[in-house]
C-alpha positions in Angstrom: -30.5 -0.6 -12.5 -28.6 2.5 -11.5 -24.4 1.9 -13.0 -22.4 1.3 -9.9 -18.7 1.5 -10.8 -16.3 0.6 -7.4 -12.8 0.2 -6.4 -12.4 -3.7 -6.6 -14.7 -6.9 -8.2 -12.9 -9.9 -6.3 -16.3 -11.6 -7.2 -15.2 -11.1 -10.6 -11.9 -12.4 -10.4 -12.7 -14.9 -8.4 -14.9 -16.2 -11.8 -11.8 -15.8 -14.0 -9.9 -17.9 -11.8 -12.6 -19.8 -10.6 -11.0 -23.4 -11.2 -7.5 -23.2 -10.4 -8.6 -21.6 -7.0 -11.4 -24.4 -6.4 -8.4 -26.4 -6.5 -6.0 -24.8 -4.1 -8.9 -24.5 -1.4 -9.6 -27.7 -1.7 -5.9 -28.8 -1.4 -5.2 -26.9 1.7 -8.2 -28.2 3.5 -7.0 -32.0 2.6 -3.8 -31.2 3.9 -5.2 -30.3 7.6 -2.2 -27.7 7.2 -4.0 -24.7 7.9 -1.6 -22.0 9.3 2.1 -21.7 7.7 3.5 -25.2 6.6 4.4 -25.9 2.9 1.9 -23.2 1.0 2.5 -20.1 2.6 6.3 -21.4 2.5 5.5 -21.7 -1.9 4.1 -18.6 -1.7 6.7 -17.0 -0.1 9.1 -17.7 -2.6 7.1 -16.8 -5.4 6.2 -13.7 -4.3 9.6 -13.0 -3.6 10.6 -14.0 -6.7 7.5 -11.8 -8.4 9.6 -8.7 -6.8 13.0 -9.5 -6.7 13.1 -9.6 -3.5 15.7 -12.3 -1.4 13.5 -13.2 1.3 9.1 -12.9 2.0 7.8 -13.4 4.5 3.9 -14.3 4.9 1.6 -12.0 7.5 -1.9 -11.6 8.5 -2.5 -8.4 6.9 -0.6 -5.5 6.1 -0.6 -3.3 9.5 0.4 -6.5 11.2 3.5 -6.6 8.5 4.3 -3.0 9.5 4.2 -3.9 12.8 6.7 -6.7 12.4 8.8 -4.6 10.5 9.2 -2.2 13.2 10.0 -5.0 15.7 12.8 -6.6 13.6 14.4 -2.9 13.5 14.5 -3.1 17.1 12.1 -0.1 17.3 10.9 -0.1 20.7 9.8 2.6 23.6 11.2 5.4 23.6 12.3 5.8 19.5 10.5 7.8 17.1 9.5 7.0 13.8 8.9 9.9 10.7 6.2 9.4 8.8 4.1 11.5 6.7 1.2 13.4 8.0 -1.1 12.4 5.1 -2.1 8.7 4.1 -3.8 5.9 5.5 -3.7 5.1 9.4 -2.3 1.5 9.1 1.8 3.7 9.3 1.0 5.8 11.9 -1.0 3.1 13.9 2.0 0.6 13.9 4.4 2.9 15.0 2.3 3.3 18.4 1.5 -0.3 18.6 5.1 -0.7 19.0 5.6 1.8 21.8 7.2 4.2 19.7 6.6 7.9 18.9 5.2 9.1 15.2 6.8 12.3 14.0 4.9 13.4 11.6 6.3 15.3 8.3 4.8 16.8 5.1 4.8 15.6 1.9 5.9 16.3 -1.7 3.2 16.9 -3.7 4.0 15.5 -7.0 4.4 12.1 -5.5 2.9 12.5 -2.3 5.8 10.8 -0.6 8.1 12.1 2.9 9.7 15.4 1.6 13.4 14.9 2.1 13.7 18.3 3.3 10.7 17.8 6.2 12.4 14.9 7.1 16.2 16.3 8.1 14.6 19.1 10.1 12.8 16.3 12.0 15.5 13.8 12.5 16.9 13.4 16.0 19.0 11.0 18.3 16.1 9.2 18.9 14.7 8.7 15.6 15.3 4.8 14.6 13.1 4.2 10.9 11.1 6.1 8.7 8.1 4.8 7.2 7.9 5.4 3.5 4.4 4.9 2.3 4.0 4.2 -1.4 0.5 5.8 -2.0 -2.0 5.4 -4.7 0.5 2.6 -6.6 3.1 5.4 -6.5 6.7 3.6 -6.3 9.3 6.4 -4.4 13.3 7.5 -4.8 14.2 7.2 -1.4 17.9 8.1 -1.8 16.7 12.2 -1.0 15.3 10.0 2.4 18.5 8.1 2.8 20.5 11.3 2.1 18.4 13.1 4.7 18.9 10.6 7.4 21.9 8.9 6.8 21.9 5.1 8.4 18.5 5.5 9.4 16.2 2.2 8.3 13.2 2.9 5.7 10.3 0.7 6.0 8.8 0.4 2.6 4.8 0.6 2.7 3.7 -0.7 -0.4 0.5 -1.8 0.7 -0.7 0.1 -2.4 1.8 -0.8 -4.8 2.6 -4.5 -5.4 3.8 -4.6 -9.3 4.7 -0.8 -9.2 9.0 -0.2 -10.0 10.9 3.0 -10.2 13.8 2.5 -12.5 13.7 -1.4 -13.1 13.2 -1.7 -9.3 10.0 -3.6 -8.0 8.1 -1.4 -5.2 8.7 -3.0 -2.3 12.4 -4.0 -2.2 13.5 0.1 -2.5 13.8 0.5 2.1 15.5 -2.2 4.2 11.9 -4.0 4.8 8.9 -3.8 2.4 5.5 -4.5 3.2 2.5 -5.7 1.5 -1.2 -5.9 2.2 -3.5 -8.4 0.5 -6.5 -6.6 1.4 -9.1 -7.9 -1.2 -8.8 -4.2 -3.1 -5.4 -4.1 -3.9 -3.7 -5.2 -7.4 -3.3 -8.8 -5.3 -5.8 -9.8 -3.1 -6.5 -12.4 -0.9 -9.9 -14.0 0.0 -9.9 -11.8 3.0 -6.7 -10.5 4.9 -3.3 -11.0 4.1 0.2 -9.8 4.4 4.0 -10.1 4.0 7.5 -8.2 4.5 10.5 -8.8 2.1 13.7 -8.3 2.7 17.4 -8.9 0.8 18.7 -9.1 4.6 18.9 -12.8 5.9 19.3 -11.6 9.5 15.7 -9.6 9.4 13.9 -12.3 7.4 14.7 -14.9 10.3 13.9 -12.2 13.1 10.4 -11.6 11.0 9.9 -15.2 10.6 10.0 -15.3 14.4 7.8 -12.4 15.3 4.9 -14.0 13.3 4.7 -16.5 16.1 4.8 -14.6 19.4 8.4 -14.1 18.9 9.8 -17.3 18.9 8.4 -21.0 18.3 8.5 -23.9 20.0 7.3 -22.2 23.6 10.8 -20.7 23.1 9.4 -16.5 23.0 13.0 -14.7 22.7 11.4 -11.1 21.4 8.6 -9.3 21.1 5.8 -10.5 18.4 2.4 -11.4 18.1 0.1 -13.6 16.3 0.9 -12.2 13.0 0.7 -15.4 11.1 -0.1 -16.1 7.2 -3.1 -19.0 6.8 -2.2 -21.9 4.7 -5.8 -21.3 2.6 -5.2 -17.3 1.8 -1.7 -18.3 0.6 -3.0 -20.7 -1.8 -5.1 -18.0 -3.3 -2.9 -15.6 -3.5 -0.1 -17.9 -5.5 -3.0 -18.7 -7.9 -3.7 -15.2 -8.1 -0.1 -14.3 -8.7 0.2 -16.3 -11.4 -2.3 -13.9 -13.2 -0.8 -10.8 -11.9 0.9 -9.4 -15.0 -1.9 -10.0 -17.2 -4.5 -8.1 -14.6 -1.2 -5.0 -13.6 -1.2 -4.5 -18.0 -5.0 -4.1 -18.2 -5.2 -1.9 -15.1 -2.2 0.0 -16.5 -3.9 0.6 -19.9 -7.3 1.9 -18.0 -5.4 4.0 -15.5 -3.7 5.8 -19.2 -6.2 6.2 -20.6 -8.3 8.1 -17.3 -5.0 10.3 -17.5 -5.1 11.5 -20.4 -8.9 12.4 -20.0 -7.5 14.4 -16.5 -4.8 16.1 -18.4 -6.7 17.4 -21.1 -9.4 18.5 -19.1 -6.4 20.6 -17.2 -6.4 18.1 -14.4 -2.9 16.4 -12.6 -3.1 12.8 -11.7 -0.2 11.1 -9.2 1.7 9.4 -11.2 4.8 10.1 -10.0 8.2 10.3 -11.5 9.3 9.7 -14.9 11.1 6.5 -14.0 8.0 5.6 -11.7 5.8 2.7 -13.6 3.2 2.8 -11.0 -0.1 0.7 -10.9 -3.2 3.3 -9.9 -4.4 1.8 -7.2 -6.1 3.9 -7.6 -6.2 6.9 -9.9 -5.5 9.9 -8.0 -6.2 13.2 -9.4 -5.3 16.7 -8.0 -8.3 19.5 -8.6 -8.8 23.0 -7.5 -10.3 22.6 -4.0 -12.9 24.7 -4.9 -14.2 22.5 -8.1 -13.5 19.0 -6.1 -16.8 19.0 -4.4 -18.7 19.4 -7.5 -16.5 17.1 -9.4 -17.1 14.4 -6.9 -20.7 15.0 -6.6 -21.1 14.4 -10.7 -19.0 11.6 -10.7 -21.4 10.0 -7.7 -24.6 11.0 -10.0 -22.8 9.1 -12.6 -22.7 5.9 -10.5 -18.8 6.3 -10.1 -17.4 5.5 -6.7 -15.4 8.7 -6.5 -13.8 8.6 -3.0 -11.9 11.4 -1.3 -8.3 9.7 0.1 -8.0 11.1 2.2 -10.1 13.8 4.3 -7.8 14.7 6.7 -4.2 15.0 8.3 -2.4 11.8 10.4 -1.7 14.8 12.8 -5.2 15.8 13.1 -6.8 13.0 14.1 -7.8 12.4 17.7 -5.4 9.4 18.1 -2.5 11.2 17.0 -3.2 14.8 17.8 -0.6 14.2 20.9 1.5 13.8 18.3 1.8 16.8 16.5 3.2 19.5 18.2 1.4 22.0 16.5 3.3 22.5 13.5 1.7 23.4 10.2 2.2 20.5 7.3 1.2 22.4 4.0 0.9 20.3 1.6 -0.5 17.1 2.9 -3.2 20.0 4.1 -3.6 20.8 0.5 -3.7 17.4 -0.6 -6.9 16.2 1.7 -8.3 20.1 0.1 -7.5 18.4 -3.8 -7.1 14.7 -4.1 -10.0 12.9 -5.0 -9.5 8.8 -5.5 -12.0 7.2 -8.8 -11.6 3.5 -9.4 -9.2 1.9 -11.7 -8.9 -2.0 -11.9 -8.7 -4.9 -14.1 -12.3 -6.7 -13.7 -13.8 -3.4 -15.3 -15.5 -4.2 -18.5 -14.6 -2.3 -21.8 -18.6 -0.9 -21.7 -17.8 0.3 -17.9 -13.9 1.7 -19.0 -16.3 4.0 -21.3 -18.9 4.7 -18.9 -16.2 5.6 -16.2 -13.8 7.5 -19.0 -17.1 9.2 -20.2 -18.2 10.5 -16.7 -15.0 11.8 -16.1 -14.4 14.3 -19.0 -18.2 15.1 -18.3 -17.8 16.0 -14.6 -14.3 18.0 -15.1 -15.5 20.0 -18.4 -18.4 21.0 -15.9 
């Protein structure tokens, strides 16, 4: 059978933790407590614990916590939210979903993050957040950001970064909100879709606890919200996999090194991001001449390596947001969808896959 190396196993991990989850399915669907109540209220404060965070705050997914985010900001019609022109849609999407206006910015390209210098051109008396987006398990200094737009919020997305830190500092707890996705391929993953914002402001964790449920509770709706709610059974999971986090962020650490250090010798960059950035290559990034990626990618695939470009294209090109983009030029998050190019790095690879993947990779780079 042809080696078939992806981005995620859950099916694996769900076998290494096959008991203790058994258990906290089975638990939950005693309890008749299936949506919030008392484990998505455990969970909470674990994971907030888990990222030094003061308050968590359970969601159904990550786009829905980036919604909610917005909404406790007060970002409404009207405002406009920076963000940058390259990374997944889930930013970009959320700001409309809330009525607002994306502006779109370019990038750094060391860390792929909201150039601070893009983003004070691009500030105005209507701007109300900035979305932060911590790609490819890439934690980001965001005092350039704050510097740039003095008193203006930062949403943290670290959809793609739970365990990540810059300078002692967990990813996630660096903007006023952070928010997580529990999508079944990130470093923790539900058993299907999950979600939550944290927060070290009391004031937004009670607004966000109250835009999970249409805005209120009790048939008392006093702001705008949605259905945004956490199930009891996904929170169960996700505490047991929690528990088994650091084990699973060290052994994906050690595989992402070692990929590195087969880019770097083979004269290719990976995003790592800065030297006080401990990120969690989710997933390995590398940058390569845009005229070698197609080949690169192409023996990679041959190789039965899941080599994925993230991503193809510009937020401001896309049909949805093209309205959006008032024709301005973003350089480097142009280069970036001309050079990135995503392989997989996670802990339920074996040690005879590691060297299969490690292998493929010197091969299709010396080529």
């Amino acid at each position: 059978m042809k080696t078939h190396l992806g981005f995620a196993r859950p099916d694996r991990e769900y076998e290494a933790l096959r008991e203790p989850i058994d258990l906290a399915v089975g638990r939950v669907l005693r309890s008749g407590r299936l949506i919030l109540g008392e484990e998505v209220e455990r969970f909470e404060r674990e994971l907030a614990s888990a990222v030094g965070a003061e308050h968590a705050v359970g969601m159904s997914n990550g786009t829905d916590a980036l919604v909610s985010a917005l909404h406790a900001l007060g970002v409404a019609e009207g405002d406009e939210v920076i963000v940058a022109a390259f990374g997944f849609v889930a930013a970009a999407e959320a700001i409309v979903r809330v009525g607002a206006t994306p502006v779109f910015v370019d990038i750094e390209p060391r860390d792929i993050g909201l150039s601070a210098t893009a983003v004070k051109r691009a500030v105005s008396e209507r701007t109300r957040a900035l979305i932060s987006v911590d790609l490819f398990g890439v934690a980001h200094d965001l005092s350039g950001l704050r510097a740039a737009a003095p008193g203006i919020p930062i949403v943290e997305d670290a959809a793609q970064a739970l365990g990540a830190s810059l300078a002692g500092r967990r990813a996630g707890t660096l903007g006023e909100i952070g928010t997580f996705s529990f999508f079944p391929s990130k470093s923790l993953g539900a058993a299907g879709d999950g979600g939550a914002c944290v927060t070290a402001d009391a004031e937004l964790a009670d607004r966000l606890s109250r835009i999970r449920v249409h805005g209120g509770g009790a048939y008392a709706w006093e702001m705008r919200g949605g259905n945004y709610r956490l199930d009891a059974l996904q929170a169960a999971v996700l505490s047991v996999k929690l528990a088994a986090l650091p084990a699973r962020l060290a052994r994906r650490r050690a595989i992402g090194e070692g990929l590195v250090a087969v880019a770097r010798r083979a004269g290719a960059t990976a995003i790592t991001g800065s030297a006080e950035c401990e990120g969690i290559f989710a997933p390995l990034a590398l940058r390569i001449e845009a005229r070698r990626r197609h080949a690169v990618l192409t023996r990679l695939r041959e190789a039965g390596v899941d080599a994925r470009i993230h991503y193809p294209t510009t937020l401001a090109a896309c049909a949805p947001f093209a309205r959006y983009a008032r024709n301005e030029a973003f350089p480097e998050a142009e280069r970036a969808t001309r050079e990135l190019l995503s392989v997989p790095c996670h802990p339920e690879l074996t040690d005879d896959e590691v060297d299969l993947l490690t292998g493929a990779l010197a091969r299709a780079l010396a080529s």
